[in-house]
ZALO-229055 format. One record per residue: residue number from 0; z, y, x of N, C-alpha, C in turn. Coordinates in nm, 3 decimals. Last residue first. Example, Ala and Ser with C-alpha at 12.3 -4.5 7.8 and 13.67 -1.06 7.14 Angstrom:
# residues 2
(r 1, (0.708, -0.225, 1.285), (0.714, -0.106, 1.367), (0.787, 0.003, 1.290))
(r 0, (0.780, -0.569, 1.319), (0.780, -0.450, 1.230), (0.780, -0.330, 1.320))
***
This chain:
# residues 195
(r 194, (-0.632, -4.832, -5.295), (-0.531, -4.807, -5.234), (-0.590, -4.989, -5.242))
(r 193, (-0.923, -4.538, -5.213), (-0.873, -4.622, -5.277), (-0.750, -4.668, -5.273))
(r 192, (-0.676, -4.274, -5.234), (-0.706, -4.372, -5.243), (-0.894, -4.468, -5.182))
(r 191, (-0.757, -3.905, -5.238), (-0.643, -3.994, -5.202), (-0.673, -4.149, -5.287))
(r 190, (-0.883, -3.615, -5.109), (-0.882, -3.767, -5.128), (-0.778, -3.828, -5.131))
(r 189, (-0.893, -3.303, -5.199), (-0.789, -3.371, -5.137), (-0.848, -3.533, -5.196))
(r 188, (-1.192, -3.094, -5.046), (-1.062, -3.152, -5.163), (-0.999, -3.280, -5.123))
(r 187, (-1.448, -2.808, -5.042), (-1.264, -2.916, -5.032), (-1.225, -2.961, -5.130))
(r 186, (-1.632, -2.751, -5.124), (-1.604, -2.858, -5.181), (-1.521, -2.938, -5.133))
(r 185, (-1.632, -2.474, -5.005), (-1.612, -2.491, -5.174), (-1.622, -2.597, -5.230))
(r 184, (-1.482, -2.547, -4.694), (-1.593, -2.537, -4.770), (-1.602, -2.507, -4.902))
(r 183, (-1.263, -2.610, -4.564), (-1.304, -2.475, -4.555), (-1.431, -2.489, -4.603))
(r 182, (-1.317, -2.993, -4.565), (-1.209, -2.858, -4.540), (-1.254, -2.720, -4.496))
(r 181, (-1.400, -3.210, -4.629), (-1.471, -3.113, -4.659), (-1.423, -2.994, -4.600))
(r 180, (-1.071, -3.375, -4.744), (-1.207, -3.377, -4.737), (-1.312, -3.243, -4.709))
(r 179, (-0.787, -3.455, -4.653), (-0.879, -3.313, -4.665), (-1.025, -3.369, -4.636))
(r 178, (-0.614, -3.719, -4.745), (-0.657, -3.648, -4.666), (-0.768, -3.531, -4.747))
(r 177, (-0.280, -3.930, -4.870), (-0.415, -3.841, -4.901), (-0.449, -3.765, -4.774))
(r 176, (-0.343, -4.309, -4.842), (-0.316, -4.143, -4.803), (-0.390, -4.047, -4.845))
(r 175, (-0.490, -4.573, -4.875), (-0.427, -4.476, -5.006), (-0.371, -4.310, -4.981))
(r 174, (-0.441, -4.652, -4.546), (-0.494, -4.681, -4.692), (-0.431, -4.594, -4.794))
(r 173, (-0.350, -4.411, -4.274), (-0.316, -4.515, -4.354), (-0.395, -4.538, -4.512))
(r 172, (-0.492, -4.182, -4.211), (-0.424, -4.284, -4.109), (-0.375, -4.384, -4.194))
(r 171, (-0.796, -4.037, -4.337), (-0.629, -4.126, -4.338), (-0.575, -4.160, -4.235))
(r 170, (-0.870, -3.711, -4.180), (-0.915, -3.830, -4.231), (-0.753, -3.916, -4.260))
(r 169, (-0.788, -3.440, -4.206), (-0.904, -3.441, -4.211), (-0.940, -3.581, -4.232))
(r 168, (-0.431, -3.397, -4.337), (-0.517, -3.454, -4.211), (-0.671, -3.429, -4.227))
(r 167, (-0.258, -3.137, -4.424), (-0.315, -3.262, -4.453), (-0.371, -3.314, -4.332))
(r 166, (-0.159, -2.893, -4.456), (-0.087, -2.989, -4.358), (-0.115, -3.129, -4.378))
(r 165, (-0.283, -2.696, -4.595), (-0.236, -2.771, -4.660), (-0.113, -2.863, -4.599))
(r 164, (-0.369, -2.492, -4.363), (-0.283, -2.410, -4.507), (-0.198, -2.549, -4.581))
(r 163, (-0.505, -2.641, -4.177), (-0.347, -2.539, -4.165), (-0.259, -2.503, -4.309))
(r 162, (-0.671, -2.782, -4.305), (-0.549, -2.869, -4.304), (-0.433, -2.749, -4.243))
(r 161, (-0.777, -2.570, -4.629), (-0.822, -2.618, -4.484), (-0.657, -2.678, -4.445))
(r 160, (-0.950, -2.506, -4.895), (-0.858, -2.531, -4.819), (-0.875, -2.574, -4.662))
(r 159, (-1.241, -2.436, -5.092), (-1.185, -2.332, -4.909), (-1.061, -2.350, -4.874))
(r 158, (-1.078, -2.575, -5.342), (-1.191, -2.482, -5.278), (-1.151, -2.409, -5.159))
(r 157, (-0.970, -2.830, -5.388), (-0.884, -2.742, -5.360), (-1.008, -2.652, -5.325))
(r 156, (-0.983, -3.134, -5.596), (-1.042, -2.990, -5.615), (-0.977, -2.907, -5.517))
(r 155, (-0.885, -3.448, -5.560), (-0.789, -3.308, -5.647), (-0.911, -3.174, -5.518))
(r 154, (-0.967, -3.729, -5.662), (-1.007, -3.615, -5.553), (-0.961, -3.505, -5.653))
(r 153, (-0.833, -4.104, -5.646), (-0.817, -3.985, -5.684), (-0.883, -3.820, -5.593))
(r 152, (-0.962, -4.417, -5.736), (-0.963, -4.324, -5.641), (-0.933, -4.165, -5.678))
(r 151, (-0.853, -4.755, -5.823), (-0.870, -4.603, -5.852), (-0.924, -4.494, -5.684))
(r 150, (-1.092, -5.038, -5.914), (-0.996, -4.952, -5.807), (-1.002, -4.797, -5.859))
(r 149, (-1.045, -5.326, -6.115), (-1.133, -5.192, -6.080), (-1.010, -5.126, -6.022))
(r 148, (-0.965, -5.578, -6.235), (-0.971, -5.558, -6.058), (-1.051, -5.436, -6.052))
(r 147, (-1.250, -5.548, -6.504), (-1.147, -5.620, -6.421), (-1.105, -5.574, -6.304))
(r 146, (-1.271, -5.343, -6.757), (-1.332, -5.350, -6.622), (-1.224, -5.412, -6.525))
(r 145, (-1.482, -5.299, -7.044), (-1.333, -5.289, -6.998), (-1.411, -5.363, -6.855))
(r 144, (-1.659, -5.343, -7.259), (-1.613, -5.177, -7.192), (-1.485, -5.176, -7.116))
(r 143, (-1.678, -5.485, -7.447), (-1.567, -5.401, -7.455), (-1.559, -5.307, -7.417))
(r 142, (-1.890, -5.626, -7.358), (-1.879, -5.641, -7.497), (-1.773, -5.585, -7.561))
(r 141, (-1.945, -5.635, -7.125), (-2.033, -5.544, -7.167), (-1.999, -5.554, -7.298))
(r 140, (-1.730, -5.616, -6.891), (-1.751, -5.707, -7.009), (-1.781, -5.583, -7.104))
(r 139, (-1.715, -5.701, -6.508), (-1.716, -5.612, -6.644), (-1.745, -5.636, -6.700))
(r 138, (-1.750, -5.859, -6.287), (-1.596, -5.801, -6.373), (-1.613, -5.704, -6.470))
(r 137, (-1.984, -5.805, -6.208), (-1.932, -5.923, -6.274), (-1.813, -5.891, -6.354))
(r 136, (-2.012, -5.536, -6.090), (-2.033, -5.583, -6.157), (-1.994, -5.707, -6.230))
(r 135, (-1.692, -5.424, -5.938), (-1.822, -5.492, -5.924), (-1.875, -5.525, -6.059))
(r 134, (-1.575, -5.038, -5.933), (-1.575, -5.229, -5.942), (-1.688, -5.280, -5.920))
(r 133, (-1.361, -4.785, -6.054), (-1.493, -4.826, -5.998), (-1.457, -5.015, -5.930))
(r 132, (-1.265, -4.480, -6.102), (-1.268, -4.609, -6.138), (-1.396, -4.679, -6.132))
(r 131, (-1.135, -4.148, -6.068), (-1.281, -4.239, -6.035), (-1.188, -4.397, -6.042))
(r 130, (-1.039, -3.826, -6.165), (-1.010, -3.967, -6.165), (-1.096, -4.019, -6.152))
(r 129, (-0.966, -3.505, -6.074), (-1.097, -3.589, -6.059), (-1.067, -3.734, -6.053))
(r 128, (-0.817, -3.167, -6.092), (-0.829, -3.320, -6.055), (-0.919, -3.363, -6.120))
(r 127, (-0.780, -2.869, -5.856), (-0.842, -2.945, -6.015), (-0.880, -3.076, -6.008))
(r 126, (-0.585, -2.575, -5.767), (-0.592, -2.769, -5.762), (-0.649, -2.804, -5.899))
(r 125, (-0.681, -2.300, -5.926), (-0.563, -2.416, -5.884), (-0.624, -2.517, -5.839))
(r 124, (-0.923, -2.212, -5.953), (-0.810, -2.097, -5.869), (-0.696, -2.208, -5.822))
(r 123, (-1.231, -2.346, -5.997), (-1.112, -2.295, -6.023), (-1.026, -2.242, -5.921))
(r 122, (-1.546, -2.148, -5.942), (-1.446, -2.223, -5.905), (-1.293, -2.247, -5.949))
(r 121, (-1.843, -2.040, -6.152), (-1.680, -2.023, -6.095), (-1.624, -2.170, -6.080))
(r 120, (-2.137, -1.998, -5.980), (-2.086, -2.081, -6.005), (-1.913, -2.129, -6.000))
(r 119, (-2.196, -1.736, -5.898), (-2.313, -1.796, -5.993), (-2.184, -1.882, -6.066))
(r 118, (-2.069, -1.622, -5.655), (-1.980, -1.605, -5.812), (-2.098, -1.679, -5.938))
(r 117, (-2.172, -1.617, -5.419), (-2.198, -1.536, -5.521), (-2.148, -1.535, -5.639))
(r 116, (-2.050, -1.890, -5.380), (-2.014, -1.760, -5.310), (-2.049, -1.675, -5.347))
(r 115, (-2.145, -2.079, -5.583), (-1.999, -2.035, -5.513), (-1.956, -1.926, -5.468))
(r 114, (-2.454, -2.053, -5.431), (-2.352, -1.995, -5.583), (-2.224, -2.040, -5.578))
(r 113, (-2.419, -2.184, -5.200), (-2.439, -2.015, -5.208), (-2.427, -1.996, -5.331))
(r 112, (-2.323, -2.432, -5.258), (-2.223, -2.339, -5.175), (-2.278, -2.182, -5.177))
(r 111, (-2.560, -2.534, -5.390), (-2.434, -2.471, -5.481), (-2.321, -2.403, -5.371))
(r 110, (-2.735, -2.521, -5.196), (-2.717, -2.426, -5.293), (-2.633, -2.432, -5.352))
(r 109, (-2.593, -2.696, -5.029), (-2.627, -2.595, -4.979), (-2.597, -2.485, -5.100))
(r 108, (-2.572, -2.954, -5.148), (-2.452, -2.866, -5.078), (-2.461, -2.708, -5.058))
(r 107, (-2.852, -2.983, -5.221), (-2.716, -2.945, -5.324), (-2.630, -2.901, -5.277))
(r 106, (-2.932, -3.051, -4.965), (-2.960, -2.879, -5.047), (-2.873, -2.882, -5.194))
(r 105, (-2.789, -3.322, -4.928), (-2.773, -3.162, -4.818), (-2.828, -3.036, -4.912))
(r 104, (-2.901, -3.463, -5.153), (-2.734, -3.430, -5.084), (-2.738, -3.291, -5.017))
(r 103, (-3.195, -3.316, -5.261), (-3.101, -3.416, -5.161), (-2.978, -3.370, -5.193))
(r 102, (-3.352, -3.248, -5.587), (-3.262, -3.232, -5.451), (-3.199, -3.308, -5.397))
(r 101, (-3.461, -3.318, -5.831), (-3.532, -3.412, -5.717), (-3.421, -3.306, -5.597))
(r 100, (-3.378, -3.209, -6.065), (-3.470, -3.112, -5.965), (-3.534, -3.191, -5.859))
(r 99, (-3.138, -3.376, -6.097), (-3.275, -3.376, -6.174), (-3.396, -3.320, -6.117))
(r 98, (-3.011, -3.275, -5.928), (-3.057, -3.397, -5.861), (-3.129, -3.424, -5.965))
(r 97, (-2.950, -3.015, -6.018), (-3.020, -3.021, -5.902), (-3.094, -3.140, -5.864))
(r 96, (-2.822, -3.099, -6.264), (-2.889, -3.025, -6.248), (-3.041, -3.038, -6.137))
(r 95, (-2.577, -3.186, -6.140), (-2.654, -3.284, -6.214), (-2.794, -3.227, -6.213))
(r 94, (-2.440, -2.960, -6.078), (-2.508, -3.076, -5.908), (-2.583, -3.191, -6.045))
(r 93, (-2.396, -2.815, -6.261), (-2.523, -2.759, -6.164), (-2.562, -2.870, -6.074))
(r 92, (-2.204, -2.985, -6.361), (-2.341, -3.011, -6.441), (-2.449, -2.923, -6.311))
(r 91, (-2.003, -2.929, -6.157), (-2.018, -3.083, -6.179), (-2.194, -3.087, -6.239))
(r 90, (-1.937, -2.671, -6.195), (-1.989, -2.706, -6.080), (-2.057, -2.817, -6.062))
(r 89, (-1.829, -2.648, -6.441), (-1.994, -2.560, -6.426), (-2.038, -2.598, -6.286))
(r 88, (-1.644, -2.827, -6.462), (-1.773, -2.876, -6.554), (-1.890, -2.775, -6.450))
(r 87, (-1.409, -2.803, -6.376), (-1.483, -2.820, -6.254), (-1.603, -2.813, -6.340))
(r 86, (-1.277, -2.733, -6.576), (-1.252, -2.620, -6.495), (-1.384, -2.664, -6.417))
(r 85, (-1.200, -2.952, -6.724), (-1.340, -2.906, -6.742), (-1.326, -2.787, -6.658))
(r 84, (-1.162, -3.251, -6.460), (-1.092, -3.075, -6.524), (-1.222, -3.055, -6.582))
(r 83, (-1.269, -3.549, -6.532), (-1.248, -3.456, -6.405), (-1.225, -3.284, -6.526))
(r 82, (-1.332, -3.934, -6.492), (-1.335, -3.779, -6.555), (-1.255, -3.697, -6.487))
(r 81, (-1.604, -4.159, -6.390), (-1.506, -4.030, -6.341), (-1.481, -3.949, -6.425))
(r 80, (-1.673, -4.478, -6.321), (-1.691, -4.401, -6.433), (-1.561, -4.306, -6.370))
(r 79, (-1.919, -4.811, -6.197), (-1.818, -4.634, -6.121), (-1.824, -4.500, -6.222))
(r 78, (-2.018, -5.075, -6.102), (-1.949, -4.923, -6.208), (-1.861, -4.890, -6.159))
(r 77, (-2.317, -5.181, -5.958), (-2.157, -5.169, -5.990), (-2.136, -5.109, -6.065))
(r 76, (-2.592, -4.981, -5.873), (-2.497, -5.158, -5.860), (-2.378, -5.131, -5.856))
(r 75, (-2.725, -4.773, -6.114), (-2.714, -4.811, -6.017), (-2.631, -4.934, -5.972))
(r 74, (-2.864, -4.756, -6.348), (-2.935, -4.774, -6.275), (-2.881, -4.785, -6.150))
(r 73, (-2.622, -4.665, -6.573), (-2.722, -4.840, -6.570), (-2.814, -4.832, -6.445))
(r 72, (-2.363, -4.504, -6.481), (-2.550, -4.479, -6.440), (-2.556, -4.664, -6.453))
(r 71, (-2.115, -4.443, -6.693), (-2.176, -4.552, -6.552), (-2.288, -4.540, -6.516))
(r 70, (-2.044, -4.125, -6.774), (-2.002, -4.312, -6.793), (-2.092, -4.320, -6.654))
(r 69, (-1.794, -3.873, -6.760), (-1.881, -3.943, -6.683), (-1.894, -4.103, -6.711))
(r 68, (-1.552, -3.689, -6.882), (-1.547, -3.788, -6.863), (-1.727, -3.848, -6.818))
(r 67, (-1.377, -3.438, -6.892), (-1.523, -3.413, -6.878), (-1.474, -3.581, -6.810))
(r 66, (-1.058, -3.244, -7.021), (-1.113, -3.331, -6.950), (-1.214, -3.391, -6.965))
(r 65, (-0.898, -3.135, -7.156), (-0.944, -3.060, -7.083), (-1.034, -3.164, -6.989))
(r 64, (-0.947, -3.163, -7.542), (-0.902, -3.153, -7.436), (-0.919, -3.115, -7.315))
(r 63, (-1.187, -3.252, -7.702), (-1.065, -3.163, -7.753), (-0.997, -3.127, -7.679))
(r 62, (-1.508, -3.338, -7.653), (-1.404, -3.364, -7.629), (-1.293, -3.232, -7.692))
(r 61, (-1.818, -3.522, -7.796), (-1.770, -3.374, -7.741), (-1.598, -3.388, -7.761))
(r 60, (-2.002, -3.790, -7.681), (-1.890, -3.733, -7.758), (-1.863, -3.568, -7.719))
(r 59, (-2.196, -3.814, -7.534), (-2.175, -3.889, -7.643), (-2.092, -3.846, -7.736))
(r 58, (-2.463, -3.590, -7.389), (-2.351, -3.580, -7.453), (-2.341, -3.688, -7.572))
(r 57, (-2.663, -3.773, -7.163), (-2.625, -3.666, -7.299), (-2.470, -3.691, -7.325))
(r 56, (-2.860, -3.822, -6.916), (-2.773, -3.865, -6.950), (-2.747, -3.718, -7.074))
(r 55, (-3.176, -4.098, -7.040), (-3.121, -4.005, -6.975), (-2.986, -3.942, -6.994))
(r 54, (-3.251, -4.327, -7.130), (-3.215, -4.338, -6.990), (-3.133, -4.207, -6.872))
(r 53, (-3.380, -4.372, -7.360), (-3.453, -4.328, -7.248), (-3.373, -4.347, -7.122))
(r 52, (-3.113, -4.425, -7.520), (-3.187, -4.499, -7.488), (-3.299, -4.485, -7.424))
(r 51, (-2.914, -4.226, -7.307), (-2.920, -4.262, -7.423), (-3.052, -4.350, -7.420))
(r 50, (-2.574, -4.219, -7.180), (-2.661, -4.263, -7.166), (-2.775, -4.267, -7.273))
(r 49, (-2.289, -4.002, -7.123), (-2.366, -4.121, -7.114), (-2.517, -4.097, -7.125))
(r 48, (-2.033, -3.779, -7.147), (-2.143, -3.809, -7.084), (-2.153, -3.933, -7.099))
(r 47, (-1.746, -3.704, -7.357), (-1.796, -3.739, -7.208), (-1.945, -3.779, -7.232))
(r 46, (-1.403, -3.506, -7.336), (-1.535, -3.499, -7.372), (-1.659, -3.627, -7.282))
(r 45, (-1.098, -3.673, -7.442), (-1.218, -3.627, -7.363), (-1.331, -3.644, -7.378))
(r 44, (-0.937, -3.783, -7.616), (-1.011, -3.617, -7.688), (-1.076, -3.560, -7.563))
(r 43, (-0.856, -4.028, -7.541), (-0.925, -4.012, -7.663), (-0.996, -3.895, -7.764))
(r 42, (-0.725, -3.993, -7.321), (-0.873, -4.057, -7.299), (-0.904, -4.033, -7.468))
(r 41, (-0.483, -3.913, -7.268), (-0.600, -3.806, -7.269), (-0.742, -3.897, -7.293))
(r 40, (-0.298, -4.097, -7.242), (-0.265, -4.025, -7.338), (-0.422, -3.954, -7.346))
(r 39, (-0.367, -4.280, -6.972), (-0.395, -4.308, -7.122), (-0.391, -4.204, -7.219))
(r 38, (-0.599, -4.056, -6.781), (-0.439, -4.104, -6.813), (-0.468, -4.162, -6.972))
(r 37, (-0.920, -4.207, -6.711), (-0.798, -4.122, -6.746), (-0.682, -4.178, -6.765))
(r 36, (-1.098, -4.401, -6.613), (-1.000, -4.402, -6.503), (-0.876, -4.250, -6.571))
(r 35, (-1.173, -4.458, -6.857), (-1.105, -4.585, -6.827), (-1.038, -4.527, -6.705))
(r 34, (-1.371, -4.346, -7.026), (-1.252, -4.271, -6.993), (-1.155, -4.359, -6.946))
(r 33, (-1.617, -4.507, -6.994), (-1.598, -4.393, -6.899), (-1.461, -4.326, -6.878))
(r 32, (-1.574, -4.758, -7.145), (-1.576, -4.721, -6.992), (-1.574, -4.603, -6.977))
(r 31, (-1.593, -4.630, -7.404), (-1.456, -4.676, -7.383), (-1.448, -4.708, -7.184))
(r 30, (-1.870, -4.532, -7.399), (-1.753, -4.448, -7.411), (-1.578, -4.523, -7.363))
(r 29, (-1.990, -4.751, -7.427), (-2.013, -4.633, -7.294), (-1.896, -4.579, -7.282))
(r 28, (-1.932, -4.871, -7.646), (-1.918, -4.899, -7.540), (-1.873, -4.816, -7.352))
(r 27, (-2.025, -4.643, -7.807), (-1.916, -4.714, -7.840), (-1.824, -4.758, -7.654))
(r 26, (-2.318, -4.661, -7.773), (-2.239, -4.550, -7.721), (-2.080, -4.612, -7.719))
(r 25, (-2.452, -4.973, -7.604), (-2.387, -4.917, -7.739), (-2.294, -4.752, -7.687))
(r 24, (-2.613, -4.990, -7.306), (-2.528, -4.996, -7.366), (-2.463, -4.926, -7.521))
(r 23, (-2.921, -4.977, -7.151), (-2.828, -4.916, -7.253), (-2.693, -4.948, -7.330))
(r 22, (-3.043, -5.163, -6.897), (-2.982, -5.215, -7.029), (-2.892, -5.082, -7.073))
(r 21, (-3.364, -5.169, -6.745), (-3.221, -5.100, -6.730), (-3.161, -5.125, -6.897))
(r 20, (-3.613, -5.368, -6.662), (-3.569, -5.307, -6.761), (-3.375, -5.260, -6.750))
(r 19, (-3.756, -5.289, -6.312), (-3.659, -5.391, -6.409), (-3.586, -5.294, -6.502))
(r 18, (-4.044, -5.335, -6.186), (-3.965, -5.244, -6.274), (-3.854, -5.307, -6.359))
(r 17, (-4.094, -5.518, -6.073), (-4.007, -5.456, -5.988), (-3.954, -5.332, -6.058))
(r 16, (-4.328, -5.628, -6.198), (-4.168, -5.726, -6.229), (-4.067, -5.634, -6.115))
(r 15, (-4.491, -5.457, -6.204), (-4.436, -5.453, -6.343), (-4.294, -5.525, -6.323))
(r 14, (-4.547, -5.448, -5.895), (-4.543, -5.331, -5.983), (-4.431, -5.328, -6.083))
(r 13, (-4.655, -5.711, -5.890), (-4.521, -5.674, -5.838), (-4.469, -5.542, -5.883))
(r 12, (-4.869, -5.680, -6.065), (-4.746, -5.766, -6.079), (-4.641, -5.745, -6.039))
(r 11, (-5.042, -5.494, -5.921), (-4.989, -5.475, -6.059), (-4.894, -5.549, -6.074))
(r 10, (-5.053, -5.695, -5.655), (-4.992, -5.501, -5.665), (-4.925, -5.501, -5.826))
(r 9, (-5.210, -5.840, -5.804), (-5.084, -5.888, -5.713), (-5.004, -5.755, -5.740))
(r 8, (-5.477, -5.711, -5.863), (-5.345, -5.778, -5.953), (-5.221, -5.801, -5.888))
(r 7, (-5.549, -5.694, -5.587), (-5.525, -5.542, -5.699), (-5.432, -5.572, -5.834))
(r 6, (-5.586, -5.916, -5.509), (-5.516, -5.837, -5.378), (-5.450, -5.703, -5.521))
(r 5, (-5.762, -6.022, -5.640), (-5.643, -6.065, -5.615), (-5.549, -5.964, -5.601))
(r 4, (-5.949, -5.864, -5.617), (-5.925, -5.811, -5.777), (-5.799, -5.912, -5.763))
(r 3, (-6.117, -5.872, -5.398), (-5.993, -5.768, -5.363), (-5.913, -5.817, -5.494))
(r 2, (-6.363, -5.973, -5.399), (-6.236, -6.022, -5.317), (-6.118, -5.955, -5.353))
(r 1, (-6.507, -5.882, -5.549), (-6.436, -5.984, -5.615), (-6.278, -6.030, -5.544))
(r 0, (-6.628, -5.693, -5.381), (-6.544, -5.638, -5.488), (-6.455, -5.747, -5.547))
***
């Protein structure tokens, strides 16, 4: 029995030092990253999402405008903050939803493509845009909320487009082009960047 009580602490240790404390950021903060990839004029009456000191994500602000802003998951490497139509919200919170549920990639696709299609989950009717800003860690300054050398990436919403109707491509031929992501699915949509 004596032998092991190494072998059983070790475990616990690596245990505790592999849990690494995730840092919360001031809402303040949160907030001025997340609406960093909007148009300037709109970043100050979008609604947006963060963090709260559990870890989980809430409403920091409630917005005036049409736009659903996303801060940074502390748990993952880098930052990467998106706001996006609230047209897209009922599609955006069901895939939050799901991956609370513990769902993969593939059965989120899944099920939200069968609410889509049952009307569970409305789609908009127009083109609905989606700003992403995103970087390395180092370049960011946890004492502003601002984000050096961060890249844009733009995904405009088209549901069940496809490259006949649009005359897009399915992938780039060139950096920053836009292409058809997804095409004839309810999560077409038009990529365009990084650049």
């Amino acid at each position: 029995m004596i032998k092991f009580v190494p072998f059983i602490f070790s475990l616990i240790s690596v245990g505790i030092f592999a849990q690494k404390k995730v840092e919360i950021l001031p809402n303040e903060i949160q907030i001025q990253t997340a609406v960093l990839p909007a148009p300037e004029e709109d970043r100050d009456a979008a609604m947006v999402y963060g963090y709260n000191d559990s870890g989980e994500m809430v409403v920091l602000r409630e917005g005036t405008n049409n736009l659903v802003c996303i801060g940074d998951d502390p748990n993952k490497e880098g930052i990467s903050v998106s706001c996006y139509s609230k047209k897209l919200e009922p599609f955006m919170a069901r895939g939050r939803e799901l991956t609370v549920e513990g769902k993969n990639t593939k059965e989120k696709r899944e099920i939200r493509g069968a609410e889509v299609t049952s009307g569970k989950i409305p789609m908009p009717k127009a083109p609905s845009m989606t700003y992403i800003y995103f970087g390395k860690e180092e370049n960011y300054d946890k004492t502003t909320g601002l984000l050096k050398d961060g890249q844009f990436r733009y995904v405009i919403y088209t549901p069940f487009a496809t490259p006949e109707e649009t005359g897009l491509p399915i992938k780039p031929h060139a950096k920053g082009m836009p292409w058809l992501m997804d095409p004839g699915t309810h999560r077409a949509h038009i990529m365009i960047g990084p650049f």
